[in-house]
Every structure is written in C-alpha cells, then in structure tokens.
C-alpha positions as CSV (number, residue, x, y, z in Angstrom):
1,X,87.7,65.4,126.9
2,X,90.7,66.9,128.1
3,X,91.2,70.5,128.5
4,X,95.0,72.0,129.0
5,X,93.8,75.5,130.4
6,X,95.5,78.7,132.0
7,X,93.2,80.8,134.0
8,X,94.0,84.0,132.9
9,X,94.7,82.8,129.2
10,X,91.6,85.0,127.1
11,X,92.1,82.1,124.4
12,X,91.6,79.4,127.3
13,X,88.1,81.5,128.3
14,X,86.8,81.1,124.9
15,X,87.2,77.4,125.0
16,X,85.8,77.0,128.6
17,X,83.1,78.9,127.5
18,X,82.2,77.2,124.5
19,X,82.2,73.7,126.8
20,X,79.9,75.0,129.0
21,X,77.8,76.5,126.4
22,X,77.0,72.4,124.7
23,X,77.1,71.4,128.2
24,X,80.6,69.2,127.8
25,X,82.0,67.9,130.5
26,X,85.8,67.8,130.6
27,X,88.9,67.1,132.5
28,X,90.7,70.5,133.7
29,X,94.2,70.2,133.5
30,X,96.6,73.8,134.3
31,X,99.2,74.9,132.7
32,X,100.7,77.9,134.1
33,X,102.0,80.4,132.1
34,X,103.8,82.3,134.1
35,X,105.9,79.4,135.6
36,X,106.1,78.8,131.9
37,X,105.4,75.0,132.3
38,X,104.0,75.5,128.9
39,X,107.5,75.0,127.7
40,X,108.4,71.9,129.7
41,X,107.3,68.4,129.5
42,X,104.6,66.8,129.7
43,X,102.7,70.2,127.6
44,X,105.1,70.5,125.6
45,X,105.3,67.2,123.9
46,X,101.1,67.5,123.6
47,X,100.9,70.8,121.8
48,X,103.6,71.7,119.7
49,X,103.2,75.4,119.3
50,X,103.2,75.2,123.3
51,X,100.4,77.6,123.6
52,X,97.4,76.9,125.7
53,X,94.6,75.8,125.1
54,X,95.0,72.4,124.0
55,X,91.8,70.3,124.0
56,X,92.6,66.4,123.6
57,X,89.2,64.8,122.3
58,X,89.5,60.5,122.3
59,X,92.6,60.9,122.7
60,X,93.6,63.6,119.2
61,X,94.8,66.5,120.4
62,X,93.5,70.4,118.8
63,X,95.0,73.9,119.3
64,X,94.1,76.9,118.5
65,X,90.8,78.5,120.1
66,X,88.6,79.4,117.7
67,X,89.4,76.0,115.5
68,X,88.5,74.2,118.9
69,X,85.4,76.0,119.0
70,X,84.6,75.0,115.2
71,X,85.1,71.1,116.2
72,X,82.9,71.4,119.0
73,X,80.0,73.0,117.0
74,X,80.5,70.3,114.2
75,X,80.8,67.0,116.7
76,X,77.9,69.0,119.1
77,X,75.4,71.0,116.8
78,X,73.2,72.3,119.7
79,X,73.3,75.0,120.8
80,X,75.1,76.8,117.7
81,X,77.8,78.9,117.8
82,X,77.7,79.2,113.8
83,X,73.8,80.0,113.2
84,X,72.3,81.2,110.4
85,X,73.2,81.4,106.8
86,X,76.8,81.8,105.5
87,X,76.5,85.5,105.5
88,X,75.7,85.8,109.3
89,X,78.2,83.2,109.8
90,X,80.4,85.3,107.9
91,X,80.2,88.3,110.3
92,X,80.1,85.8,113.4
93,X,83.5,85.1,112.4
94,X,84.8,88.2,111.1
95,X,83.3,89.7,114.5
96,X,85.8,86.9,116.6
97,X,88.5,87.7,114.6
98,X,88.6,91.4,114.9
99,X,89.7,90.6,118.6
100,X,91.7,87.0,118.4
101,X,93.7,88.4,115.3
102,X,93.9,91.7,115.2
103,X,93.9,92.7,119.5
104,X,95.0,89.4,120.9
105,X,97.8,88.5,119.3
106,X,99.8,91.4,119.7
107,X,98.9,92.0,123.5
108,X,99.2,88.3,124.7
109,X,102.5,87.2,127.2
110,X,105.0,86.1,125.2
111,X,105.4,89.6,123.1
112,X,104.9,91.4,126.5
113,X,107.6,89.4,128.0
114,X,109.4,90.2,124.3
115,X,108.9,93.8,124.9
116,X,110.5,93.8,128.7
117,X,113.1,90.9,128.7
118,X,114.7,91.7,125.3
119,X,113.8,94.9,124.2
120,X,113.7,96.8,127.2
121,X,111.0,98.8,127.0
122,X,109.5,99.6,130.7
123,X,107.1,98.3,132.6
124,X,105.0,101.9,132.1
125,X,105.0,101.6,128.0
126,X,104.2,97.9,128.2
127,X,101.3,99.1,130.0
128,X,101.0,101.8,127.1
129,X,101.4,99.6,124.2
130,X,99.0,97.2,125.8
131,X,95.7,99.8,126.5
132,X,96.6,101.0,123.1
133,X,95.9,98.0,120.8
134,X,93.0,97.2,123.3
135,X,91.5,100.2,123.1
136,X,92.2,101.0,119.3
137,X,91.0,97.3,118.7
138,X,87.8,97.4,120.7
139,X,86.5,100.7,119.3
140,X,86.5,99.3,115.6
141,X,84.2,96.1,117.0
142,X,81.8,99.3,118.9
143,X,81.6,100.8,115.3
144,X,80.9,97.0,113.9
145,X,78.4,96.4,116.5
146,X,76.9,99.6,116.7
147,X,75.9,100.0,113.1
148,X,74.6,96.6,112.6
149,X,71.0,95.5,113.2
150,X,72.3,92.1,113.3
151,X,73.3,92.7,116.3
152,X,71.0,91.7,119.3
153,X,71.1,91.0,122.9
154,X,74.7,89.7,122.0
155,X,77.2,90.2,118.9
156,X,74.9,88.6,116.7
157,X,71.5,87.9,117.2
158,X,70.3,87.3,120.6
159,X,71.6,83.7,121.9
160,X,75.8,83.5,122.3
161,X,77.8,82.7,119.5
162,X,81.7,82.0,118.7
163,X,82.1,86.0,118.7
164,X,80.8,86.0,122.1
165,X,83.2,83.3,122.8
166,X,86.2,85.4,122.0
167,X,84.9,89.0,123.2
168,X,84.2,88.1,126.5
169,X,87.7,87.2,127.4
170,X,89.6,90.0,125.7
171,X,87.1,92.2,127.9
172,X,87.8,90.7,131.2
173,X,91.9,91.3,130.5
174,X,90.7,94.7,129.7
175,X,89.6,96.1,132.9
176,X,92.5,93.6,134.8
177,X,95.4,96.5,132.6
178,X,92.5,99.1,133.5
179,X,91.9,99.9,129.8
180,X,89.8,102.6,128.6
181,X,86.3,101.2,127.8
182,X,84.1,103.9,128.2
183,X,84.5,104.9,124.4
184,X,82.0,101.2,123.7
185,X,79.6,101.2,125.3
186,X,77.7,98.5,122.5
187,X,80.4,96.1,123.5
188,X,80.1,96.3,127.4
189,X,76.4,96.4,127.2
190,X,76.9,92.8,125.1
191,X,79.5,91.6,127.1
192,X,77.3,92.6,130.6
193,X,74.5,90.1,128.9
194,X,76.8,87.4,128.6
195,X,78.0,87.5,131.9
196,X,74.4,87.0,133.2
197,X,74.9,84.0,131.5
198,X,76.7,81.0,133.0
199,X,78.4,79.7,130.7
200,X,80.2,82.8,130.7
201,X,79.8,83.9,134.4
202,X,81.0,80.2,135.8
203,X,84.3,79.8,133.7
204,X,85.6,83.3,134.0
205,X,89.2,83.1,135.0
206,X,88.2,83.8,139.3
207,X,86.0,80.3,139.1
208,X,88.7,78.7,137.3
209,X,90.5,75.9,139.9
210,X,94.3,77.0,139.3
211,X,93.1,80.8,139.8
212,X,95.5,82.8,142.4
C-alpha cells in the first residue's frame, strides 16, 4: 500500500494511525500542503478532490479518511476499529464525526487560506475563528463522552477505535493554535491514553519523515 500523506494534515493522522493500529506496512509518500503540490501533477491526477490522504491499495486508489479507515477494518478485521453491535458502532461513528464533520471541515487550510487570501480577514480573527469552532466543537464531544458509560479507557470502550482515529489529530492541531482545552478534561484524559499508545505516539505529525 501506498499512502499520499501531509504531516500536519489531522485527516492524514487518522489514517497513519489506523495503519499502525492492523500493523500495515505502507509506502509514505508527502504531499505538502503548503507548497500546495496537492494541486499539481503527479497528486493531482491520483486524487481528484486533491485533498490528502489518498491511500492506493493494489494499485485502486481511496480518499477520504474515515472511508479509508472503513476499508481497512473490512480487508483487516483484527484489531477492530468498528466493535461491538450496530448501536456501539453507531456512537463510534457518530463520536468521529462530531470532529471530522462538524470541527474539521470548517478549520482545515484551504478555508483558512479562503478567509485571508480572499476575504481579508486578519491573521488575529483567523486565529479567532479557528479556537472558536475548536473549542465550541470539542466541548459537545466532553459532554458526549462524559455522560456516557460507554466510554472507557478511550472514546468507546477500552481498546482504540475509528473515534480515536479522528480525535487524536484534531487534538494535536489544537494545542499547535493554543486552543482552549481546559473546559474537557474527558477528552484529554482519552486522548493522553492514546498517546501511550504507539500507534498513536509513533505517527504523530513530529515522527512523520516530511516533518519540518
């Protein structure tokens, strides 16, 4: 497998660590955002929605995060990111979307660049708009979490699953824009047990080999 990865992408992080969870090996291939080869050739004639990541599998290309991490639970079962019955794996996902579709999507760099380039707005209320839909975002997965005995060691239960896989990253770009976090404390005690973890710890975005 091949894995078209950005460092600091959060949606690149939840694949890297869904790999390392099943114990995949793959090839790492960079795509930097920034220098917005994403755009460019050879990327862009891969994935068409030029958004990392892009995991090509015997030679079929996938986007989209969370639908990567679906293929790899069906084609690698153990360990499972889906567990349980369809309610728990109901809340699994409903857990992973509260962050990649209701946080992420509005925070990532192409509508940040949107808001400086061609509306204008400052660097400061960038920032603002940014800690904002983190913060607001995050405290609505503390209240999920908190009242929930479903939760465990981790979001659900108390082995990682696919919400791990997408709270971990958006927690990590967190503290990098110095959001607020001290209002969850359910969600950093979670995401300090995943990073004991490997799989978590050895894929962050510092171990990653295009990090600078």
């Amino acid at each position: 497998m091949q894995l078209y990865s950005y460092f600091r992408s959060s949606a690149s992080y939840r694949v890297r660590i869904a790999l390392a969870l099943k114990g995949l090996a793959y090839d790492y291939l960079p795509v930097h955002l920034v220098r917005n080869e994403q755009l460019k050739p050879p990327f862009s004639d891969i994935a068409a929605n030029k958004l990392v990541p892009a995991l090509v599998d015997d030679g079929r290309v996938l986007t989209q995060s969370m639908a990567i991490i679906e293929y790899l639970d069906e084609t690698h079962p153990e360990p499972p990111l889906l567990p349980g019955d369809a309610f728990a794996r109901a809340r699994i996902r409903s857990l992973a979307q509260d962050v990649a579709c209701e946080i992420h999507p509005i925070d990532n760099l192409r509508v940040l660049r949107y808001l400086v380039h061609d509306l204008k707005v400052s660097e400061d209320d960038k920032n603002r708009w940014y800690r904002h839909w983190v913060e607001t975002g995050l405290e609505v997965v503390e209240h999920r979490l908190a009242g929930d005995p479903a939760t465990g060691a981790f979001c659900h239960g108390d082995s990682p699953t696919l919400a791990d896989c997408v709270l971990v990253p958006q927690i990590h770009n967190a503290q990098r824009m110095e959001c607020r976090l001290d209002h969850v404390p359910t969600v950093m005690r979670v995401f300090g047990t995943c990073m004991q973890h490997d799989a978590f710890a050895k894929t962050q975005p510092s171990a990653c080999p295009d990090a600078a």
